[in-house]
C-alpha positions in Angstrom: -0.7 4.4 22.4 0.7 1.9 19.9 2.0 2.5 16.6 3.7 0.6 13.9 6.6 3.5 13.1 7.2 4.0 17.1 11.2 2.6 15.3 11.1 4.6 12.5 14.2 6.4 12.2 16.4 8.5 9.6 20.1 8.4 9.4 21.7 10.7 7.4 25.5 11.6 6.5 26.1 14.9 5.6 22.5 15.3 4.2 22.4 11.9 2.5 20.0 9.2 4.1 21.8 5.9 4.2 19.1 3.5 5.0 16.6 5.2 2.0 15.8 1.5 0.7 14.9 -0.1 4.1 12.8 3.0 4.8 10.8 2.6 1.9 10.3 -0.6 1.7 9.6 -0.4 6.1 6.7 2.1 4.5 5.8 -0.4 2.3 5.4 -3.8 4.4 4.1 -2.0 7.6 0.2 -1.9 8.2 -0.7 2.0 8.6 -2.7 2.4 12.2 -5.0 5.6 12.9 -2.8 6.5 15.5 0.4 7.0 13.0 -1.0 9.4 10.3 -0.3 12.5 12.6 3.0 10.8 12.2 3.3 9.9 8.7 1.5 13.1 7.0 3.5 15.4 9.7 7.2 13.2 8.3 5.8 13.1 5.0 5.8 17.2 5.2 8.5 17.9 6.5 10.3 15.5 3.9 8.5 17.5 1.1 9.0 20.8 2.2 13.3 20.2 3.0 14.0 22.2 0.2 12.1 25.0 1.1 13.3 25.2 4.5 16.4 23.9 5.8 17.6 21.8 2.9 18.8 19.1 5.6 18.5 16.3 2.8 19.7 15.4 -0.5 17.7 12.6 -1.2 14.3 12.5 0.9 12.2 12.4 -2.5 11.6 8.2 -2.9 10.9 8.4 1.0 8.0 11.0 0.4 7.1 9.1 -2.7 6.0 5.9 -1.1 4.4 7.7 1.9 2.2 9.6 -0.4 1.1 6.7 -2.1 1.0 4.4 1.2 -1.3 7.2 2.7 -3.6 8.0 -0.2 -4.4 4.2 -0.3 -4.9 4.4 3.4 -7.4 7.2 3.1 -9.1 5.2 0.1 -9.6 1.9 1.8 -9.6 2.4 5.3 -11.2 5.9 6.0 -13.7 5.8 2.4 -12.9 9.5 1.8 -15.3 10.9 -0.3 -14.3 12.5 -4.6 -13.5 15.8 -3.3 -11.6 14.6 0.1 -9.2 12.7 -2.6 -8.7 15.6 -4.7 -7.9 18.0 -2.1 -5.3 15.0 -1.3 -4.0 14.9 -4.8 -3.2 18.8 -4.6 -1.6 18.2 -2.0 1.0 15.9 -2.9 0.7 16.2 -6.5 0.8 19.5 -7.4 0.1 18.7 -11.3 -3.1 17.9 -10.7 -4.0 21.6 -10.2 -4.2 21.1 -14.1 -7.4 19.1 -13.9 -10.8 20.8 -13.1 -13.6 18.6 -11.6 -17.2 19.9 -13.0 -20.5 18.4 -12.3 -23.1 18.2 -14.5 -26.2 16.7 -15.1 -25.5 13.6 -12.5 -22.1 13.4 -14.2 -18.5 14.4 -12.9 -16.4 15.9 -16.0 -12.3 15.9 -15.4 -11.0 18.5 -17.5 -7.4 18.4 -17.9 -6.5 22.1 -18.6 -3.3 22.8 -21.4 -4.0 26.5 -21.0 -5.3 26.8 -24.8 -6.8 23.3 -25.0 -8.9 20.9 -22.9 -9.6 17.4 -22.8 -12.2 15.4 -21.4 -13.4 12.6 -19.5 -16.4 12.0 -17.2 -18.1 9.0 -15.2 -21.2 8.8 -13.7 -20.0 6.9 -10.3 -17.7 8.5 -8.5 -16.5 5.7 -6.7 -15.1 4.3 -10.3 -12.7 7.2 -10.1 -11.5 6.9 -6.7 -10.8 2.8 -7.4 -8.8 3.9 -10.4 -6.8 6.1 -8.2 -6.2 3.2 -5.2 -5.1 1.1 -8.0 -2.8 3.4 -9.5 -1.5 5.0 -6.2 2.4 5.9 -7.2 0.7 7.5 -10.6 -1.9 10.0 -9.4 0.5 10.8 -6.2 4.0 11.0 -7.8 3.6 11.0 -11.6 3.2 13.9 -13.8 -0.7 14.4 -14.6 0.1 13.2 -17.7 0.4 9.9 -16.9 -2.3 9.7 -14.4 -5.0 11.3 -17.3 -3.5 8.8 -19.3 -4.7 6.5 -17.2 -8.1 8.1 -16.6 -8.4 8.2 -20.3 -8.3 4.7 -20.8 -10.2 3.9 -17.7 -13.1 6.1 -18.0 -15.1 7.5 -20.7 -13.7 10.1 -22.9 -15.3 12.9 -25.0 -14.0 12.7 -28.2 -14.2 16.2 -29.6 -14.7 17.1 -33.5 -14.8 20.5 -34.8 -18.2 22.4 -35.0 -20.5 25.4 -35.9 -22.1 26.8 -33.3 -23.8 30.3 -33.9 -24.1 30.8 -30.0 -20.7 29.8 -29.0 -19.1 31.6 -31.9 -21.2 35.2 -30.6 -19.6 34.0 -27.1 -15.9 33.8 -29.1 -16.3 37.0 -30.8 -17.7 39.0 -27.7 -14.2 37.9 -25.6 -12.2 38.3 -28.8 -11.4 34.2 -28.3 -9.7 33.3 -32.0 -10.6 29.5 -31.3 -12.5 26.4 -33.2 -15.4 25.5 -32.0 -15.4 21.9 -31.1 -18.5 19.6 -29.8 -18.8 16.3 -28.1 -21.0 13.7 -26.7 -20.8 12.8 -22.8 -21.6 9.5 -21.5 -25.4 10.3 -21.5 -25.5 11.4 -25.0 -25.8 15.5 -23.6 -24.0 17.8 -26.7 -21.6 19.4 -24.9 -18.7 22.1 -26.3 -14.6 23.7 -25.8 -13.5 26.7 -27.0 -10.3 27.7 -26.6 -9.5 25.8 -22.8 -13.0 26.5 -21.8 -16.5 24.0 -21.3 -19.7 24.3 -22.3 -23.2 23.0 -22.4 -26.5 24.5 -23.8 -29.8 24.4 -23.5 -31.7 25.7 -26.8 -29.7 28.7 -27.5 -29.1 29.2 -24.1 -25.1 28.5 -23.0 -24.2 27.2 -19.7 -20.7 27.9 -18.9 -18.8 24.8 -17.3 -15.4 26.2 -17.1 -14.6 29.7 -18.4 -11.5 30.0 -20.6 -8.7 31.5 -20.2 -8.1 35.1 -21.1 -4.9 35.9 -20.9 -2.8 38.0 -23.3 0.2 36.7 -24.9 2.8 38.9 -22.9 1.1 38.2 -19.7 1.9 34.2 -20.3 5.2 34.7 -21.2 6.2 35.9 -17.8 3.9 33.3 -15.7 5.7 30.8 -17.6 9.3 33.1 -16.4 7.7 32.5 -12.5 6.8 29.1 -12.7 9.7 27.7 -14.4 11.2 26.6 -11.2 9.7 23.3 -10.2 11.5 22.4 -6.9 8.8 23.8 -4.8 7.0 20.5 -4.2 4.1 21.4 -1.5 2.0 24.2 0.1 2.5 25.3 3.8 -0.1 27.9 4.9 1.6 29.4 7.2 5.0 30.2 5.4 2.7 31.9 2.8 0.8 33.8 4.8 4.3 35.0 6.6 5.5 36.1 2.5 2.8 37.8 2.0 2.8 39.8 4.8 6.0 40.6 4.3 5.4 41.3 1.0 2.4 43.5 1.9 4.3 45.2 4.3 6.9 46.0 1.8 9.4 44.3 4.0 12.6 43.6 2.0 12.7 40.1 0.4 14.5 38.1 -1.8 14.2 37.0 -4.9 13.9 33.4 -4.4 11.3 34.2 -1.5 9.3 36.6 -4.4 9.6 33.2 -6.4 8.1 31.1 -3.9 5.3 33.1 -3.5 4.3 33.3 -7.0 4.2 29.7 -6.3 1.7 29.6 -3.4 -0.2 32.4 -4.9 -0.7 30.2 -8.2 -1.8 27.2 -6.3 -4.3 28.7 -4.0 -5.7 30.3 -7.3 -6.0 26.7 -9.5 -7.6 25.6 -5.9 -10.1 27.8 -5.7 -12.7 25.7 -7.5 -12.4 23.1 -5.0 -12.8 25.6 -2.0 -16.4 26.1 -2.7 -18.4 24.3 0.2 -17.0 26.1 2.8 -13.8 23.9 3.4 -10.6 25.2 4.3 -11.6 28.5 4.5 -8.4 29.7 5.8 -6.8 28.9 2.7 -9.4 31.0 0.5 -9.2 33.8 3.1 -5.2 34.1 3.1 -5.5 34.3 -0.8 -8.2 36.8 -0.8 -6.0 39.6 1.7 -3.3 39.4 -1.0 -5.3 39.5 -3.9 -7.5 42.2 -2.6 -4.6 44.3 -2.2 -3.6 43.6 -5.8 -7.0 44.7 -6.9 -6.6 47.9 -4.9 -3.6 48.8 -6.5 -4.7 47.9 -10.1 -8.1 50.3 -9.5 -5.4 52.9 -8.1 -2.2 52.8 -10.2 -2.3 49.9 -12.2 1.4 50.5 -13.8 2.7 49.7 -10.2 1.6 45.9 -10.9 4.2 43.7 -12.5 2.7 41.8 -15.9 2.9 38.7 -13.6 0.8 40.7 -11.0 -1.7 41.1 -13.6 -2.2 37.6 -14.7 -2.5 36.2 -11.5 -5.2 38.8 -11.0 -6.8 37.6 -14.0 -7.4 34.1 -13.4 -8.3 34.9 -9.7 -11.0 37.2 -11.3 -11.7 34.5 -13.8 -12.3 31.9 -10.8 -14.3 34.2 -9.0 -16.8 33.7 -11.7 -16.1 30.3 -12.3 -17.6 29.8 -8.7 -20.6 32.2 -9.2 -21.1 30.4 -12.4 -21.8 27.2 -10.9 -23.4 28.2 -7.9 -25.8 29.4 -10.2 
């Protein structure tokens, strides 16, 4: 079988690859054949992952970079992957854009980029506008902060420009879940009314609310120590099967270390800002690894919930919160 990276080959001195700018710019000149993404994605993984594992390199990261974007324009233009086939693609190499939630609404598809106590907004009524934006601006929305890329999307697409509001049903919905929030309201592309509280979206329908995305509710303390877990941001990719390993060795109250009780906060916390994408019935593994461990956490909380760390708690909280996300909009 042929292939265009049949010479493609790493040399490395003590952990530093010495042929990093031919390599990238090889990645960069060389036509991408079907028969090289096994290939590419399994080299672009294993470049990704080095600091999890083995730590053989010191300097893998602008080799991964230009595969990522190299691939995600391959997917684009050569296999026409579909919106959601491009986000799961995005988690994947990006994992910042676990900060945006896709919703669908009323033959529109809202990005919500999520700050945790704030939300903004942008929507389009052709997906295929997104996913052009994306091929154009492949190193952004692959390697960039999600900053940059919603920067981009905010310029590119239409935005909901939100101005503080009175709403008697929204402010019942605020008082019932103790949310001390404005209300704020906006008008989508198709002129529908639609409202954030706090990081949450909403639409309604006479006095009737339809929940988009339910905000956050988290107490102060339990934030404080997410933020303690997720400080560390060398963790750069997901691998199924390393998590599922932690956790059972975890659930089997196997002795760990701390870094490997860091990494798994990790994978736990990306499987949970996944979930909303997991909703058709794809990659069902993933959702069924995350539901072993978090049933066990809810076993414990209905048990002896003092054995649960505050960080236990939270994740357990916006897994919960998920959970009805996706009933929401099943609805």
């Amino acid at each position: 079988m042929s292939s265009n990276f049949r010479d493609f080959k790493i040399e490395s001195v003590g952990g530093k690859i010495q042929n990093v700018s031919s390599l990238c710019s090889y990645i960069k000149n060389t036509n991408i054949l079907p028969e090289d993404i096994a290939y590419l994605e399994s080299l672009r993984n294993k470049l990704a992952n080095d600091d999890l594992y083995k730590d053989v390199y010191t300097n893998e990261y602008p080799i991964v970079d230009v595969l990522q974007e190299k691939l995600l324009v391959y997917y684009i233009t050569k296999e026409n992957f579909e919106l959601s086939e491009i986000i799961s693609i995005l988690e994947v190499y990006n994992k910042s854009f676990s900060s945006i939630d896709v919703v669908n609404h009323d033959g529109l598809t809202y990005f919500v980029f999520d700050y945790d106590t704030d939300i903004e907004v942008v929507c389009l009524n052709d997906p295929k506008r997104f996913i052009e934006l994306v091929k154009n601006n492949a190193n952004t929305f692959a390697n960039k902060n999600i900053s940059s890329a919603f920067s981009i999307m905010r310029d590119a697409l239409y935005e909901c420009v939100f101005k503080e509001d009175i709403d008697d049903v929204l402010s019942d919905y605020a008082n019932r879940f103790n949310i001390d929030y404005p209300i704020y309201s906006a008008k989508d592309m198709n002129g529908n009314k639609i409202y954030k509280l706090k990081n949450g979206l909403f639409t309604k329908n006479g006095n009737e609310l339809f929940t988009l995305i339910t905000p956050t509710l988290v107490d102060k303390k339990d934030n404080e120590q997410m933020k303690v877990v997720n400080k560390n941001k060398k963790y750069k990719s997901f691998d199924l099967n390393e998590f599922i390993s932690l956790r059972d060795k975890m659930l089997d109250s196997e002795l760990v270390e701390e870094q490997d009780i860091e990494q798994l906060y990790y994978q736990v916390r990306y499987l949970i800002n996944t979930m909303n994408r997991r909703t058709n019935g794809e990659d069902e593994e993933y959702s069924e690894a995350l539901d072993v461990y978090m049933n066990r956490l809810a076993q414990i909380n209905d048990i002896q919930p003092d054995m649960l760390s505050d960080a236990d708690k939270s994740l357990l909280n916006d897994y919960n919160k998920n959970l009805q996300k996706i009933v929401t909009r099943a609805a």
